[in-house]
C-alpha positions as CSV (number, residue, x, y, z in Angstrom):
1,X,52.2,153.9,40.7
2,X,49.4,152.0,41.8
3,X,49.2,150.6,45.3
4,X,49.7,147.1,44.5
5,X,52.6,148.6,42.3
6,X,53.9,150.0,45.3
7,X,53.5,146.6,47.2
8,X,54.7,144.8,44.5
9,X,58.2,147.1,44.1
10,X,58.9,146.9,48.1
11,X,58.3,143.1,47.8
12,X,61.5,143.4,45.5
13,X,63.9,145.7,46.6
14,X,63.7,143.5,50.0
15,X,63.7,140.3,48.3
16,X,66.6,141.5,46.4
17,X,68.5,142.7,49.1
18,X,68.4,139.2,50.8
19,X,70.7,136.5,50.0
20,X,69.7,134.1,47.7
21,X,68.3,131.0,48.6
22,X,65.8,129.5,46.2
23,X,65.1,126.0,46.7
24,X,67.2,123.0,45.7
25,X,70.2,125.9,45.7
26,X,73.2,124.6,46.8
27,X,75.6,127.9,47.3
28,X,76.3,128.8,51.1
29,X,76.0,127.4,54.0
30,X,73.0,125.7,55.7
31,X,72.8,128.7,58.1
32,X,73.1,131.1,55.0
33,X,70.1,129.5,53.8
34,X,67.6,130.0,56.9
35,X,68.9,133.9,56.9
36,X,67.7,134.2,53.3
37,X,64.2,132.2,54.2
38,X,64.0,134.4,57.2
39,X,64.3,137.5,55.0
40,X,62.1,136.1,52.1
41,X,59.7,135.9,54.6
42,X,60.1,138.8,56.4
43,X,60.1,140.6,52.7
44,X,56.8,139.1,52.0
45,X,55.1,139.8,54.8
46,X,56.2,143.5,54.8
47,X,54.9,144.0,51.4
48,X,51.5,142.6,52.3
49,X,51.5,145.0,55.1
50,X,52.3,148.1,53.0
51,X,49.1,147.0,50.5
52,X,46.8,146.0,53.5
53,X,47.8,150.0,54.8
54,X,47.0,151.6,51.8
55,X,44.2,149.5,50.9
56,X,40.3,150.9,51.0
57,X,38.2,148.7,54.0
58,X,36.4,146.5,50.6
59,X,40.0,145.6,49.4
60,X,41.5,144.6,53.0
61,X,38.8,141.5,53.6
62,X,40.2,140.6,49.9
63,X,43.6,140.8,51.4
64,X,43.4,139.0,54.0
65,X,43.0,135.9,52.4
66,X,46.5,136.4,50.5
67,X,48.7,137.1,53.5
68,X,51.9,135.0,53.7
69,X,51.3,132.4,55.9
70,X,54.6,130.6,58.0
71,X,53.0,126.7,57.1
72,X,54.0,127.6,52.9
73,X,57.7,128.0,54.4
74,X,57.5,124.8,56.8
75,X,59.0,122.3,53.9
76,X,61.8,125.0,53.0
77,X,62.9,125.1,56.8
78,X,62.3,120.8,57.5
79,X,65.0,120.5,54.7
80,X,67.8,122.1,56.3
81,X,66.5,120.2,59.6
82,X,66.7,117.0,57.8
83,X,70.4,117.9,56.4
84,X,71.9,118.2,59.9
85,X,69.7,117.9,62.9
86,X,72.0,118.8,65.4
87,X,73.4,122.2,63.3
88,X,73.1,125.5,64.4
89,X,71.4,126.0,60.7
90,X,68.5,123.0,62.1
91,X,68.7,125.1,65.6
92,X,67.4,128.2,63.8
93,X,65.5,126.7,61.5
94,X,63.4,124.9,64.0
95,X,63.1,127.6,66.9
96,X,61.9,130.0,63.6
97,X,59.2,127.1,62.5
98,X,57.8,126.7,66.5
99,X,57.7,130.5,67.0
100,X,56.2,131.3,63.6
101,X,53.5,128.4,64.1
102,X,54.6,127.2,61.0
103,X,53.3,123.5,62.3
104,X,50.6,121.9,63.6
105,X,50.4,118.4,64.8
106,X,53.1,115.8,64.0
107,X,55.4,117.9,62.5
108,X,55.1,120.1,65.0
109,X,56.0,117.8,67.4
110,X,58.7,116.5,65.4
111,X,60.2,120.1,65.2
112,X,60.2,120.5,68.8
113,X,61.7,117.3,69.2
114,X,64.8,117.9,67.0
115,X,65.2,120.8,69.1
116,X,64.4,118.7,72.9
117,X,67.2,116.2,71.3
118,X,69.9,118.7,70.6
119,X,69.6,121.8,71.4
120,X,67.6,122.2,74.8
121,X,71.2,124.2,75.8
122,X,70.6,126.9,73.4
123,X,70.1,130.9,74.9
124,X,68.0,131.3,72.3
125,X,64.9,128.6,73.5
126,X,63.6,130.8,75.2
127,X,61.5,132.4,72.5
128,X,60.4,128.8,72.1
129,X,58.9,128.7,75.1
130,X,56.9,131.7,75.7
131,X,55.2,130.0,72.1
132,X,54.8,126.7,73.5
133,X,52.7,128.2,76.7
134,X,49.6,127.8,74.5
135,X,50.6,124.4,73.3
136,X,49.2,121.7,75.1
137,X,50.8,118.8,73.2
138,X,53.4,116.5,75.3
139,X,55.9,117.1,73.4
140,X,55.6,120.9,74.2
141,X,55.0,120.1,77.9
142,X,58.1,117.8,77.6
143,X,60.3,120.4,76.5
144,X,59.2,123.2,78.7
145,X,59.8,120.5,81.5
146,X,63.4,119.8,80.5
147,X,64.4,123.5,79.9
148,X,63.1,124.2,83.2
149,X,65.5,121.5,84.8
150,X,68.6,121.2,82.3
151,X,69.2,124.5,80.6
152,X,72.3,126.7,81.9
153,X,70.7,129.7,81.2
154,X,68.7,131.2,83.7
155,X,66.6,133.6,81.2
156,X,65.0,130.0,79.5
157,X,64.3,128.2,83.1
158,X,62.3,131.0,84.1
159,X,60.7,131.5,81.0
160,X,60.1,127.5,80.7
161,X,58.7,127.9,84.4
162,X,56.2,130.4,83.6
163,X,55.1,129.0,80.4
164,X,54.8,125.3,81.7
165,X,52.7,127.1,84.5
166,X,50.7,128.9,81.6
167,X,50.6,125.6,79.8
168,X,49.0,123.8,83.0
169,X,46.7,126.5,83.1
170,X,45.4,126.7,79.9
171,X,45.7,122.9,79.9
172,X,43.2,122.8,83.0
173,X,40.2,125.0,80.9
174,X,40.6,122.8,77.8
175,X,40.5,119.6,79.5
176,X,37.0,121.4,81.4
177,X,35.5,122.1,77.7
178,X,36.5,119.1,76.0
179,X,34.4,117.1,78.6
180,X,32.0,118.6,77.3
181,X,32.5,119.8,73.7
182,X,30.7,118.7,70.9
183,X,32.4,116.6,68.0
184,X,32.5,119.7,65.7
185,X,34.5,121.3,69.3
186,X,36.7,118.2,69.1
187,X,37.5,117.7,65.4
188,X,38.6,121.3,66.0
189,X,41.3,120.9,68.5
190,X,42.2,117.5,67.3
191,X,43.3,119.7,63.9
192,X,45.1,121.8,65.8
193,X,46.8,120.0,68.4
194,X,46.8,116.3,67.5
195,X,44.8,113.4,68.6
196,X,46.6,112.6,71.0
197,X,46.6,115.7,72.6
198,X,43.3,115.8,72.9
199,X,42.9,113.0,74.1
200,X,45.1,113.5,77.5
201,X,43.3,116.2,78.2
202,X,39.5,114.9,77.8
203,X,40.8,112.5,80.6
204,X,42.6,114.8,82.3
205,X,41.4,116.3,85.7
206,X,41.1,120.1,85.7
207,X,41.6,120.5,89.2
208,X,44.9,119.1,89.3
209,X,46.1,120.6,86.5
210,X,45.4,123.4,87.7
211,X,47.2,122.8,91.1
212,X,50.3,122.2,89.6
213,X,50.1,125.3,87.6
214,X,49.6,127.4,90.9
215,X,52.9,125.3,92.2
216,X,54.8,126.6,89.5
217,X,53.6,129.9,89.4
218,X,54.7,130.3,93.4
219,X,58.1,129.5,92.3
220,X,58.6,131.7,89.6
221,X,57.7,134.2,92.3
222,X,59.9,132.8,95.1
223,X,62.9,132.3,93.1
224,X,64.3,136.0,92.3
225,X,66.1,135.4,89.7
226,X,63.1,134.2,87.6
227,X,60.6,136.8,88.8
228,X,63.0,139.7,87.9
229,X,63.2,138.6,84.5
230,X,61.6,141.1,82.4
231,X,57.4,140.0,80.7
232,X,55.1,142.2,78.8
233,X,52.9,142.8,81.7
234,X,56.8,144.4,83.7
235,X,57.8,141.0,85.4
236,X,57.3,137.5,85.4
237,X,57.1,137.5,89.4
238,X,54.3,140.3,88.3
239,X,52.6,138.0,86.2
240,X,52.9,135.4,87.8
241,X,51.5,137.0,90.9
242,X,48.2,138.1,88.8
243,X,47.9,134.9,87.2
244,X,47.6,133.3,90.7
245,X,45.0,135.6,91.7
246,X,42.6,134.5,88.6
247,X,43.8,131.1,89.5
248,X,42.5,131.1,93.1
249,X,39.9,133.7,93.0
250,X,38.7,133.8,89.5
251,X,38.7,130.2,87.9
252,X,35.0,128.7,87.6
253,X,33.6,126.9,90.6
254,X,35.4,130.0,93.1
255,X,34.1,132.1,95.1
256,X,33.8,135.9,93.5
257,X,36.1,138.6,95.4
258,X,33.9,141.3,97.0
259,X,33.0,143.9,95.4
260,X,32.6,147.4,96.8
261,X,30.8,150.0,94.7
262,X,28.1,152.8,93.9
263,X,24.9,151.2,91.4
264,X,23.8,153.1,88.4
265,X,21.7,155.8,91.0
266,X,24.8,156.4,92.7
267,X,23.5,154.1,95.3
268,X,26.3,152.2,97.8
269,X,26.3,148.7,97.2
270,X,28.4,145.4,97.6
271,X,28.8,142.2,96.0
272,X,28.1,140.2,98.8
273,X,25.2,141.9,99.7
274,X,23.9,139.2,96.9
275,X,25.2,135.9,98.4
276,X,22.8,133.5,97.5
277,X,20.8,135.1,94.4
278,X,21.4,134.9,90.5
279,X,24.3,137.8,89.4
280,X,25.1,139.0,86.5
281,X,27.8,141.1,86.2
282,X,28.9,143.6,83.4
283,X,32.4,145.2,83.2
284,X,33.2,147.9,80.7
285,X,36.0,150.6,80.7
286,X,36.1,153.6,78.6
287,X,39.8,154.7,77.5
């Protein structure tokens, strides 16, 4: 069997084994449905992994163009939103289009919407808002806002804390570039993100942004219950704490923490030893 045999009979045995759901079907439930979208797309995207694996380096740029992307399921998902907005089946539907980035501009806000205007009590936002950290759209900022203040679970107000902090923060280095970007720079994130979007932030002030990113960040780390909760770097308090650090001592316009060392002739030397002359630094690790 050839490899894109191989792909190809994967691709079927899981597509088979998921319930069906082809569109304009009307067996099952609403919920039933999104299951079977979640496995079709699971099912494809498995498949294109196996051929990308077992594919030679000339055939993987190929490949790459055919992966299954989230965006061709978007209209699938939006219909069993549009049936029910305030079912568990919309719920899933819409947490699975926001953390797939399925979306981008209005109906990306209009997805994160449905779920701001019906289900901000859900466990489950939380994987909505570690996404929406990188999203600095209102509506995302919106949402990460209310979680923080109205959910009853205590896993999505820290998360929503930390990622409205991230938000801020990532907010803050945009809003630097765009004030200086180029239209090509622009058109870019206006694609992305939406116009208006972009526009907050090119008249947004960094600084501030960034201050209220640091207040956030000091009380994910002062309230316990949020900085125990557990982040890929071990906690949020952990990340938190580090994030601080660039914030304060890192973050363009600071002043760069001492550095104590041996130059390249084994030589002591120190950062600050250079106050007041050009720098270029160069860090590299070998693992």
């Amino acid at each position: 069997m050839t490899k894109t045999g191989s792909a190809a009979a994967v691709a079927a045995l899981l597509l088979a084994s998921a319930p069906c759901a082809q569109e304009g079907e009307a067996k099952g439930s609403d919920l039933d449905r999104v299951q079977a979208l979640q496995q079709e797309f699971t099912a494809a995207n498995n498949a294109w992994m196996q051929e990308y694996r077992e594919a030679s380096k000339e055939e993987r740029s190929k490949l790459l163009q055919s992966r299954p992307q989230p965006a061709k399921w978007f209209d699938k998902f939006q219909s069993v939103i549009t049936n029910d907005p305030k079912s568990e089946a919309a719920a899933e539907a819409a947490i699975w289009i926001v953390s797939k980035r399925a979306a981008t501009g209005p109906n990306f806000d209009k997805t994160i919407g449905v779920l701001l205007t019906n289900h901000i009590e859900r466990p489950s936002l939380d994987r909505v808002c570690q996404v929406l950290a990188r999203v600095p759209s209102p509506s995302a900022v919106k949402l990460l806002e209310t979680a923080m203040k109205s959910s009853p679970h205590v896993k999505v107000k820290g998360v929503a804390c930390f990622s409205l902090a991230e938000s801020l923060r990532y907010q803050s280095g945009t809003a630097r570039t765009l004030k200086t970007a180029k239209e090509d720079v622009i058109k870019n994130y206006t694609t992305y993100y939406g116009r208006e979007a972009v526009d907050i932030l090119r008249s947004a002030d960094p600084a501030k942004l960034a201050a209220r990113a640091e207040t956030l960040y000091e009380k994910v780390q002062s309230t316990p219950e949020f900085a125990e909760l557990s982040h890929y770097r071990g906690t949020l308090g952990a990340a938190a704490k580090s994030n601080l650090f660039e914030l304060r001592s890192l973050s363009i316009g600071k002043t760069a923490p001492d550095i104590v060392g041996e130059d390249v002739d084994g030589n002591p030397m120190k950062l600050s030893d250079y106050r007041g002359k050009v720098v270029v630094l160069d860090f590299w690790g070998d693992w």
